[in-house]
Residue frames as a rotation matrix with the C-alpha (Angstrom) as fourth column:
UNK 1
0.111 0.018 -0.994 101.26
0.917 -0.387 0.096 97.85
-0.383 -0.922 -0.059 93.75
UNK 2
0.550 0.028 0.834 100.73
0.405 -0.883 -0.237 101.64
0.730 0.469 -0.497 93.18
UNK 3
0.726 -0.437 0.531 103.60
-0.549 -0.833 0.064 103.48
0.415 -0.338 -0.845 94.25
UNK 4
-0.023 -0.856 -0.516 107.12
-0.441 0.472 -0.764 102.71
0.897 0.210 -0.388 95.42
UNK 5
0.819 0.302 -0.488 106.96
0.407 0.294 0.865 100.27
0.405 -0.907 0.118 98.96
UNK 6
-0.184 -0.696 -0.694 110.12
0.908 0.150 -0.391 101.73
0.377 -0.702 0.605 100.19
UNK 7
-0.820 0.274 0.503 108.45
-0.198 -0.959 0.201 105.09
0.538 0.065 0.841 100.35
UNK 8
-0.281 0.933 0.227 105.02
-0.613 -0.356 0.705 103.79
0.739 0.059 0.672 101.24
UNK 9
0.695 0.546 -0.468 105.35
-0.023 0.668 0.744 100.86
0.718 -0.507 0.477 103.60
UNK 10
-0.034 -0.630 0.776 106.48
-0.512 -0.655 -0.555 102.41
0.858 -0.416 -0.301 106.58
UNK 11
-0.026 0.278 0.960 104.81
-0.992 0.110 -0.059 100.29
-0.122 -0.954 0.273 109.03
UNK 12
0.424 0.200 0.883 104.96
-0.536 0.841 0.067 96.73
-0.730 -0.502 0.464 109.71
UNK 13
0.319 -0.574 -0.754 107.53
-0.946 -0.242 -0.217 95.84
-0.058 0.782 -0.620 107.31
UNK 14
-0.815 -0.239 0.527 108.17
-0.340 0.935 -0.102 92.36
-0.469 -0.262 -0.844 108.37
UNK 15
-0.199 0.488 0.850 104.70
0.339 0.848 -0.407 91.28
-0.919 0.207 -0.335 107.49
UNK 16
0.899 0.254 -0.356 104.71
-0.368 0.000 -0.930 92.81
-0.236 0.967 0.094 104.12
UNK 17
-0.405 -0.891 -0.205 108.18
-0.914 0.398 0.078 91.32
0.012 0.219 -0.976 103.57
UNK 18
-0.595 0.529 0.605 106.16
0.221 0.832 -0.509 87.70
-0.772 -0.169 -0.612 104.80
UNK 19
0.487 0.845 -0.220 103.25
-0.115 -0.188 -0.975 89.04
-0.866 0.500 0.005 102.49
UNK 20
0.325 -0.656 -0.681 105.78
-0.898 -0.439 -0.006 89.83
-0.296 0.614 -0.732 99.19
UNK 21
-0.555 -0.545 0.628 107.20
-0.631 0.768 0.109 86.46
-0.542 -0.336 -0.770 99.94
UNK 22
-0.306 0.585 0.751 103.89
0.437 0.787 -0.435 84.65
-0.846 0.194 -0.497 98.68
UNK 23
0.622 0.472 -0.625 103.26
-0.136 -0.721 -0.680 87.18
-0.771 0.507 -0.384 95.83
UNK 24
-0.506 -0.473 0.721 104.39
0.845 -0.441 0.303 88.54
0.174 0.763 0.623 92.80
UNK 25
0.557 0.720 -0.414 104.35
0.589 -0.694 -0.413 92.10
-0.585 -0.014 -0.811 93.22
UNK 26
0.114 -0.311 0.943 104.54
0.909 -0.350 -0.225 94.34
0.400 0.884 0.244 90.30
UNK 27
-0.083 0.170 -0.982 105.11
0.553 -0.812 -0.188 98.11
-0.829 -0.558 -0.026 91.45
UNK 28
0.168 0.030 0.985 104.25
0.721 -0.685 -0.102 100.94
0.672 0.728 -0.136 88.71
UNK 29
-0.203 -0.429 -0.880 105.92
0.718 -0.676 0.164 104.13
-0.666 -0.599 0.445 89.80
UNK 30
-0.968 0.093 0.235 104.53
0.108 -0.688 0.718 106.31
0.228 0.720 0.656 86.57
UNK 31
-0.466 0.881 0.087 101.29
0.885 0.466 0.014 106.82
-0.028 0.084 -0.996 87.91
UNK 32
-0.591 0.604 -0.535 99.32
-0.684 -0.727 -0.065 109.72
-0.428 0.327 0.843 85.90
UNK 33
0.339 0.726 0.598 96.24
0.050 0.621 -0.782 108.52
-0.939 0.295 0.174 84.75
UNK 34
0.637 0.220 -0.739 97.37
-0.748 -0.056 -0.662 108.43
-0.187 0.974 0.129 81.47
UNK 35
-0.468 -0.801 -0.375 100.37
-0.829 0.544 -0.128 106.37
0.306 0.251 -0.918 82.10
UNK 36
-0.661 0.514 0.547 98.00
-0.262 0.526 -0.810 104.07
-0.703 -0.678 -0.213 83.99
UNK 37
0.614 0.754 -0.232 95.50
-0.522 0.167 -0.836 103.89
-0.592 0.635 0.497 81.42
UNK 38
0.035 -0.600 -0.800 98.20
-0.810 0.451 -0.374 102.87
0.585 0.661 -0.470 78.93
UNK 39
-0.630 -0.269 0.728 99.36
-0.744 0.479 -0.466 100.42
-0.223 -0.835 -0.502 81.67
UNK 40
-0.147 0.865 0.480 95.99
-0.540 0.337 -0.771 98.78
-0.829 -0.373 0.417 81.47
UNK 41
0.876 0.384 -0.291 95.31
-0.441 0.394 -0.806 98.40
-0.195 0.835 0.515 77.77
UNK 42
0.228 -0.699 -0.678 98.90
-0.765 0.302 -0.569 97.19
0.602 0.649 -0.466 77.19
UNK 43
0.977 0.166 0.136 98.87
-0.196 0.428 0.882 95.52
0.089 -0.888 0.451 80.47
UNK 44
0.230 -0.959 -0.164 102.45
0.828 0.281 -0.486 96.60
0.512 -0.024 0.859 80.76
UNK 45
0.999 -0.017 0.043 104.14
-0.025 -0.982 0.188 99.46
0.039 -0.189 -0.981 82.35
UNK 46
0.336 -0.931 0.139 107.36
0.549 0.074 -0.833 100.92
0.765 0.356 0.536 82.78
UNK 47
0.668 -0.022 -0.744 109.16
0.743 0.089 0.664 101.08
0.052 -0.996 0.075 86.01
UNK 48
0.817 -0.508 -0.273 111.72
-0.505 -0.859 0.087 103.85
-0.279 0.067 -0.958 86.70
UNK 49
-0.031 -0.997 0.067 114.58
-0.387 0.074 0.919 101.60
-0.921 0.002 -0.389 85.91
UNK 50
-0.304 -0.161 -0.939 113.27
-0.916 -0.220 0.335 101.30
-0.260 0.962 -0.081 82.38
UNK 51
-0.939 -0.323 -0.114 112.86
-0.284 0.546 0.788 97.83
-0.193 0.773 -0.604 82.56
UNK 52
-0.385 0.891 -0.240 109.45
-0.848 -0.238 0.474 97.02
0.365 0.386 0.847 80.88
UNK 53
-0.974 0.225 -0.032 107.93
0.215 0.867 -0.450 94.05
-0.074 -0.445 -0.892 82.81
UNK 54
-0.513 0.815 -0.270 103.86
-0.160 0.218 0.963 92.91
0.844 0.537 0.019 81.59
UNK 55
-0.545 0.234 0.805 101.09
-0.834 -0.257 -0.489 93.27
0.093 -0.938 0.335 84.40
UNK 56
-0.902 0.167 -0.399 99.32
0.143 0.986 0.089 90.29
0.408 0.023 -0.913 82.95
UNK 57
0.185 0.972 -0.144 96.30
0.126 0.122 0.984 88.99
0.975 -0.201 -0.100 85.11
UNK 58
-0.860 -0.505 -0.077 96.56
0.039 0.086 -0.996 90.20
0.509 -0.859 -0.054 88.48
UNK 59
-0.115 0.803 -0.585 94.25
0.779 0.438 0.448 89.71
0.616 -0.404 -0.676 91.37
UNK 60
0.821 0.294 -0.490 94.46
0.526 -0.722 0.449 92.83
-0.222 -0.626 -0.747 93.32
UNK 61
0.063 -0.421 0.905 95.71
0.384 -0.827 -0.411 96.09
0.921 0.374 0.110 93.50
UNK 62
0.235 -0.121 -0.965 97.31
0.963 0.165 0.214 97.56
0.133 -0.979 0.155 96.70
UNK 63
0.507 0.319 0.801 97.36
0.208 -0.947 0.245 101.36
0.836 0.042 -0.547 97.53
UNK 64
0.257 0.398 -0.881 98.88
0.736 0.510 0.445 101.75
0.626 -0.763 -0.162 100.93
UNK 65
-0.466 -0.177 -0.867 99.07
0.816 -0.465 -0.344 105.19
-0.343 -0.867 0.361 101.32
UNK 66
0.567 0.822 -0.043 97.18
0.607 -0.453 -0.653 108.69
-0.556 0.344 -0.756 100.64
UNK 67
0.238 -0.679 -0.695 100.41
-0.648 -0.644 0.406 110.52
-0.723 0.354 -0.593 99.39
UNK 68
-0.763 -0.635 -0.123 101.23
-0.514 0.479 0.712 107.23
-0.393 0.607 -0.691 97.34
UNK 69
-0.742 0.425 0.518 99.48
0.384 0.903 -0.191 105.59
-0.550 0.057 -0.833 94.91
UNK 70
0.325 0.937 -0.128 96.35
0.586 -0.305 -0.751 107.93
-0.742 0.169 -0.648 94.27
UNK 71
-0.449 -0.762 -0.466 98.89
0.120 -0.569 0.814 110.30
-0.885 0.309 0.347 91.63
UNK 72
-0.936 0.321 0.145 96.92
0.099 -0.155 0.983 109.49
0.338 0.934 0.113 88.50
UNK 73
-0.855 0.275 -0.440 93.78
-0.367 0.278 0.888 110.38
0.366 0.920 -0.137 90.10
UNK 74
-0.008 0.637 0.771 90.22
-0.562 0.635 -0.530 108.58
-0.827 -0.437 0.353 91.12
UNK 75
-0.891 -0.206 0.405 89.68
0.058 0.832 0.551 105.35
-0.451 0.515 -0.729 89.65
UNK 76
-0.285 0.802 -0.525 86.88
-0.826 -0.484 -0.290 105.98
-0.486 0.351 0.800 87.35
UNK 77
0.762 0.503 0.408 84.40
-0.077 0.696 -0.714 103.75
-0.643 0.512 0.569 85.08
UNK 78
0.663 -0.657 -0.359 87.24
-0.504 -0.037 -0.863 104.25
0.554 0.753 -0.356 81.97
UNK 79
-0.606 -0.786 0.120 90.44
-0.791 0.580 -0.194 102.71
0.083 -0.213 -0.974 84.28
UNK 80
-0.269 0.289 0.919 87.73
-0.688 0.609 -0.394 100.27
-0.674 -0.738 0.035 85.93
UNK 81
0.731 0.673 -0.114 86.42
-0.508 0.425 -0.749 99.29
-0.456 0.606 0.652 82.78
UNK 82
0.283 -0.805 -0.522 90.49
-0.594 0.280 -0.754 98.07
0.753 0.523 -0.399 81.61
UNK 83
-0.061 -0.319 0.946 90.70
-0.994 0.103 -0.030 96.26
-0.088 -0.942 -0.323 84.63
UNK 84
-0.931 -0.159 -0.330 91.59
-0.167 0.986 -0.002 92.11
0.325 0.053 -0.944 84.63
UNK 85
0.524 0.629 -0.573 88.40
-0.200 0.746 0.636 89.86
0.828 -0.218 0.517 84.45
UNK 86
-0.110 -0.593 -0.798 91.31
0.579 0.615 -0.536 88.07
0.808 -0.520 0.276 87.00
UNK 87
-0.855 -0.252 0.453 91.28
-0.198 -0.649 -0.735 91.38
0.479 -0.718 0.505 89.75
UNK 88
0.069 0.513 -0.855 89.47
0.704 0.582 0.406 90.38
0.707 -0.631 -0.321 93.05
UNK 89
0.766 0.095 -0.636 90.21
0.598 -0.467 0.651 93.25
-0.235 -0.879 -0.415 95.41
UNK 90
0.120 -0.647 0.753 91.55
0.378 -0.671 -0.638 96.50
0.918 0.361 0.164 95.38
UNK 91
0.467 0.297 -0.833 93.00
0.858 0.074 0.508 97.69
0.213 -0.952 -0.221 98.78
UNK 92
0.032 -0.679 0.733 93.93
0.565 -0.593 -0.574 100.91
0.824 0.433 0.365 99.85
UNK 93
-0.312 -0.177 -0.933 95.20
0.945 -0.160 -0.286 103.09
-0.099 -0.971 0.217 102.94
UNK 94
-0.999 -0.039 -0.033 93.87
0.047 -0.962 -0.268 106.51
-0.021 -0.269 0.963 104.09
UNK 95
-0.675 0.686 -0.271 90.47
-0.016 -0.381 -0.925 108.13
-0.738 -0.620 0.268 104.52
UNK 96
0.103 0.743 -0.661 87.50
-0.675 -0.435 -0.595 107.75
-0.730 0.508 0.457 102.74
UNK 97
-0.137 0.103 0.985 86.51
0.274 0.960 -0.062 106.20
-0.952 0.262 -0.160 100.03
UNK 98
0.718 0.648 -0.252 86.17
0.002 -0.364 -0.931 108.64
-0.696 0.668 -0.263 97.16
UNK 99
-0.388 -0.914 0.121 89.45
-0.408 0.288 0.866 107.57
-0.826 0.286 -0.485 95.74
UNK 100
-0.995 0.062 0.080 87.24
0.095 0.850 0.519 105.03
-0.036 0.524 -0.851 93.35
UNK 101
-0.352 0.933 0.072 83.67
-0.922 -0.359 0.144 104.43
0.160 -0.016 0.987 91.98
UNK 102
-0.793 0.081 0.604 82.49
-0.446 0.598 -0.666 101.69
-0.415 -0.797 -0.438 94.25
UNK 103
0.514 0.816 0.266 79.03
-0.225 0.427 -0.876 101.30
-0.828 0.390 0.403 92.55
UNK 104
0.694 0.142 -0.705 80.94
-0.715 0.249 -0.653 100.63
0.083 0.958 0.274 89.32
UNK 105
-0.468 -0.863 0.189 83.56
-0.857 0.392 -0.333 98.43
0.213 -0.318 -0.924 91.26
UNK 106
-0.331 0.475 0.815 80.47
-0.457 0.675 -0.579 96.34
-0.825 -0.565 -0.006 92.57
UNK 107
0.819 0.569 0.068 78.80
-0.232 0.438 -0.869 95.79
-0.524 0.696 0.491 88.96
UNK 108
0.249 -0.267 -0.931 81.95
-0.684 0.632 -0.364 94.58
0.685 0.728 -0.025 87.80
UNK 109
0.972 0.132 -0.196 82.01
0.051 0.696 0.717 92.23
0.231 -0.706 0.669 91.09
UNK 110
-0.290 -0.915 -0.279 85.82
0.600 0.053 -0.798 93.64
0.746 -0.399 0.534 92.57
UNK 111
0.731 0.378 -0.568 85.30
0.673 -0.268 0.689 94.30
0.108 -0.886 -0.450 95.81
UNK 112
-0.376 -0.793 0.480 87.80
0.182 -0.571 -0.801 97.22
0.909 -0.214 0.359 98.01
UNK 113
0.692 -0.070 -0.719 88.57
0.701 0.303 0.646 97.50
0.173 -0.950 0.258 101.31
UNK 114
0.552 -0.524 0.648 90.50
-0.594 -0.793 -0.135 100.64
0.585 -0.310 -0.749 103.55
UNK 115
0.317 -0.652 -0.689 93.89
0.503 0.731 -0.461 99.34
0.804 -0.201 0.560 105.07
UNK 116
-0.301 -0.326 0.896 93.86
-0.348 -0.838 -0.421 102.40
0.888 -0.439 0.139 107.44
């Protein structure tokens, strides 16, 4: 998850609490594209409370707001290209779509979707 949820999930909190429940969710709170890039290739990051915890293979990537999340950035071919073989959907709240390059999201076959 990009960005902190007590900050960003403001609404319906019960069913991400239900949602959370069936998950692992990882949260990265350093998010300049450089710390993000690192992130990727090491497929670690480093939360504000220091401790270092490995992103592994994950299947999606949640956005769920325009003030949170977007900090390091548009996803470009360079982040997209460090992205898990494993990542299936990338979802994100607010307007538009220019957050991300879609035509290179499609030719690696991860699909994205607006939660707004």
């Amino acid at each position: 998850m990009l960005g902190d949820p007590a900050k960003t999930v403001r609404w319906r909190t019960s069913q991400f609490e239900q949602f959370a429940s069936n998950f692992t969710i990882k949260v990265n709170q350093d998010l300049t594209y450089s710390s993000f890039e690192t992130a990727l290739r090491e497929k670690k990051c480093a939360p504000t409370d220091g401790a270092n915890f490995r992103y592994g293979e994950f299947i999606a990537i949640m956005k769920p707001m325009v003030e949170y999340g977007a900090e390091f950035g548009r996803l470009d071919k360079k982040l997209i290209d460090l992205l898990p073989s494993s990542l299936k959907l990338i979802a994100a709240g607010g307007a538009g779509f220019d957050w991300a390059d879609h035509e290179e999201l499609g030719r690696k076959g991860n699909s994205s979707c607006d939660l707004s």
